[in-house]
C-alpha positions as CSV (number, residue, x, y, z in Angstrom):
1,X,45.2,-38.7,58.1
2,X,43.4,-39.1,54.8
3,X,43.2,-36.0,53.7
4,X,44.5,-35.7,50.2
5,X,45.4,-39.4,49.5
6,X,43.8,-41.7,47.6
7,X,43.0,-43.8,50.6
8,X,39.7,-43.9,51.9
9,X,38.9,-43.8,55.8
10,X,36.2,-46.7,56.8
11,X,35.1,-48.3,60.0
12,X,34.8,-52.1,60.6
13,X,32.9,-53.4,63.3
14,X,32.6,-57.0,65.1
15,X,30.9,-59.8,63.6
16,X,30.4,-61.0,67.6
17,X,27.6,-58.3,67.8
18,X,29.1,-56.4,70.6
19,X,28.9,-52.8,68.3
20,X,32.7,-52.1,68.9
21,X,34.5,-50.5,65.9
22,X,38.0,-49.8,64.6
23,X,38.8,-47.0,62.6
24,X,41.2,-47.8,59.6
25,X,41.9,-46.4,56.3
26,X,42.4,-48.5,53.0
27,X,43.4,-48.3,48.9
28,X,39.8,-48.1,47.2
29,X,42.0,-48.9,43.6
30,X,43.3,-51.7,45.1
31,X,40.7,-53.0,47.4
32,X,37.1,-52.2,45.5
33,X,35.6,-54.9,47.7
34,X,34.4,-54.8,51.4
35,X,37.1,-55.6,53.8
36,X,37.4,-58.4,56.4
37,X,40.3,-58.2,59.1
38,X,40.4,-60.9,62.0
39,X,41.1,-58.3,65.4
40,X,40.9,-57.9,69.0
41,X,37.6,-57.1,70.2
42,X,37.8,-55.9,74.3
43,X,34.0,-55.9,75.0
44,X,34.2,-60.0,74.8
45,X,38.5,-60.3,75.1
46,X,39.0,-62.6,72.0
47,X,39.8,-62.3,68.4
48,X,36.8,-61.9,66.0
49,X,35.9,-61.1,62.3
50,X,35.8,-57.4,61.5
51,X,33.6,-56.4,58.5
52,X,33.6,-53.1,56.8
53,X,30.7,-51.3,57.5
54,X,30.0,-47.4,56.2
């Protein structure tokens, strides 16, 4: 999916501590800083900060 773009493929993972993970991709000119996204985590069924990890 990221092959020869200039987006970047990272993984967030759950601030609740459960270890579960997305997969997303994101603009490293645009966004130099770590990412935050507010998402569904099924291990505890609620919504929950996301933080880029690497």
């Amino acid at each position: 999916m990221a092959g020869n773009s200039k987006r970047d493929i990272i993984h967030i993972e759950s601030s609740a501590g459960t270890g579960y993970r997305y997969t997303i991709t994101k603009n490293k000119r645009l966004h130099p800083d770590k990412v935050e996204y507010k998402k569904y985590d099924p291990i505890i069924r609620k919504h929950v900060l996301f933080k880029e990890t690497k």
